[in-house]
N, C-alpha and C positions, 0 to 999 in steps of 0.2 A: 419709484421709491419716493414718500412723502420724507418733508424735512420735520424736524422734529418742534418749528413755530408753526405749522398748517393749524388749522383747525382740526376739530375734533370730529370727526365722521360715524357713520353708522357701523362701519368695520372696527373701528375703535371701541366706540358702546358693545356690540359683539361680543369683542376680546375681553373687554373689563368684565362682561357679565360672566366671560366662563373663566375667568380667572377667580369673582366673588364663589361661583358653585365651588371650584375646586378645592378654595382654601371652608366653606363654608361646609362639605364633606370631608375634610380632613382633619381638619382642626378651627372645631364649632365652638360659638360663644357661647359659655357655662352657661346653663337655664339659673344659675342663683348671683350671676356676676354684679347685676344692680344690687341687690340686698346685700352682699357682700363689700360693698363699696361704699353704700350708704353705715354699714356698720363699722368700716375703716374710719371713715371721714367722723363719725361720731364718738369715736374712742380719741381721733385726736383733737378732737373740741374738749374731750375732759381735761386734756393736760391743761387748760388756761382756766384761770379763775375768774369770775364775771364777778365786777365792784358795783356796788352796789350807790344808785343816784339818793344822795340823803336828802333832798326833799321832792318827792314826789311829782308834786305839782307841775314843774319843771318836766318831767316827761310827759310826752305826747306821743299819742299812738293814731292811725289813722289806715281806717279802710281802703279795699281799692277806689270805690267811687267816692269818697270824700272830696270835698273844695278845698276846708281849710289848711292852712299852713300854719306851721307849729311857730310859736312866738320863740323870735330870737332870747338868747341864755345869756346875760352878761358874767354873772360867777356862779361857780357849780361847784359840791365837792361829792367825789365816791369816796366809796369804803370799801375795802376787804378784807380780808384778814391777813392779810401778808402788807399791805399796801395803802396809805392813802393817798386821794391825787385832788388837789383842789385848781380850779383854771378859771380866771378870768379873761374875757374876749374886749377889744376895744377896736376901735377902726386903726388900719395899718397905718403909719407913718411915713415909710420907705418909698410910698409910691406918689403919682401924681393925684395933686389935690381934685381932681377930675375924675379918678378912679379910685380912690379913698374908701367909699362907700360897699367895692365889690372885692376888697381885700381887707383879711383882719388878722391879727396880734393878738397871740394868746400869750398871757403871761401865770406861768404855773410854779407849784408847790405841790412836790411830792417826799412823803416821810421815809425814802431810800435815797442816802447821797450817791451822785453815780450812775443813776436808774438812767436805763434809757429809757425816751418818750416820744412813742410816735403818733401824730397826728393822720391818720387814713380821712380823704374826703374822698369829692367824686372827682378830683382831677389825680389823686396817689396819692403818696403819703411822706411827709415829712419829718424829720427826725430830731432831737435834741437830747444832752447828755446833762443830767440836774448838776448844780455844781454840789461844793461840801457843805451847803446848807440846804440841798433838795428843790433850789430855785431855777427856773429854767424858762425859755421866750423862744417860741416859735411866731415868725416875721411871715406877711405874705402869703396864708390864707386864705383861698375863697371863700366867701360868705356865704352861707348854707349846711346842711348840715357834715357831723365832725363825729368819729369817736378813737379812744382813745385807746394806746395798747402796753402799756407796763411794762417793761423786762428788766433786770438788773445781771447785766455783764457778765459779773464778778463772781455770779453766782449761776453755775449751770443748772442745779437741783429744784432752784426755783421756778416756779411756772410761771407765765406770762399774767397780767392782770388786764382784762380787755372791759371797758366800759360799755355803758348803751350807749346812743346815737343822739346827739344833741343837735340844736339850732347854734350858731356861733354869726 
C-alpha cells in the first residue's frame, strides 16, 4: 500500500483516466457551456457603467507588439451619467525618500458623498470612502497603470461606475 505523499505513478494516471471516461460518459460538458459563460459574464458587465475619460488625449491604447509606454496622467476627470470622478496622482509621501518615485498618492473628487472608490492596479485594489464633500486620498500606490470602480453604498439599485485604465 502506497502512502498518500508517494508520487504519482502510472497506476494512478490509469485510475484518473477512467475516472475522467466515466464521469465524461455520464455527465458530459454541455457542447454550448463556453458560449453560455461568455453570455453570463457579459450580462454582468452591463450592470456597471463605463465613465467616460473627458479628454481623450490622455488615453493611450497599445498593440501586442508595441514599445511604447503610455505617458504618466497627473489629473484626469470621467463622466458618466450617474457619476463624476476627477483624480489627481503625485508621488507618495508616506514612504522612503528612496522609494518615492515607485509609489503614488491619488487625491480624488467625486460628485457622490459617501461613494466608495476603489483603486484596482496590478498589485489589487485599494479602497476609499469620499467624505461629505466627495473628497477622498488613496496613499501608496504603485506607479503604473490604475483604473477606477465607483460604487455608492447607500445605494444598492445603483450600478457601479468603472473607468478606463490610466498611467498614474
Amino acid at each position: 500500500m502506497t502512502s498518500h505523499t508517494d508520487a504519482i505513478d502510472a497506476r494512478d494516471i490509469a485510475n484518473l483516466g477512467h475516472v475522467h471516461d466515466l464521469f465524461a460518459h455520464a455527465d458530459p460538458v454541455p457542447s454550448d457551456l463556453a458560449e453560455r459563460v461568455k453570455f453570463a459574464i457579459t450580462v454582468h458587465a452591463l450592470h456597471a457603467e463605463v465613465a467616460e475619460l473627458m479628454d481623450s488625449a490622455l488615453l493611450t491604447t497599445r498593440g501586442a507588439d508595441a514599445q511604447v509606454e503610455p505617458t504618466p496622467t497627473e489629473s484626469v476627470t470621467f463622466t458618466a451619467a450617474s457619476v463624476s470622478l476627477m483624480v489627481s496622482a503625485s508621488p507618495s509621501d508616506t514612504v522612503d525618500t528612496d522609494d518615492a518615485g515607485d509609489r503614488m498618492r491619488v487625491d480624488g473628487w467625486v460628485t457622490t458623498p459617501g461613494a466608495q472608490v476603489e483603486a484596482v492596479t496590478n498589485e489589487g485594489s485599494r479602497t476609499a470612502i469620499s467624505d461629505a464633500n466627495g473628497r477622498f486620498v488613496l496613499d501608496d500606490l504603485p506607479h503604473g497603470p490604475v483604473h477606477f470602480v465607483v460604487t455608492d453604498p447607500s445605494n444598492d439599485e445603483t450600478r457601479p461606475v468603472i473607468t478606463p485604465t490610466i498611467q498614474i
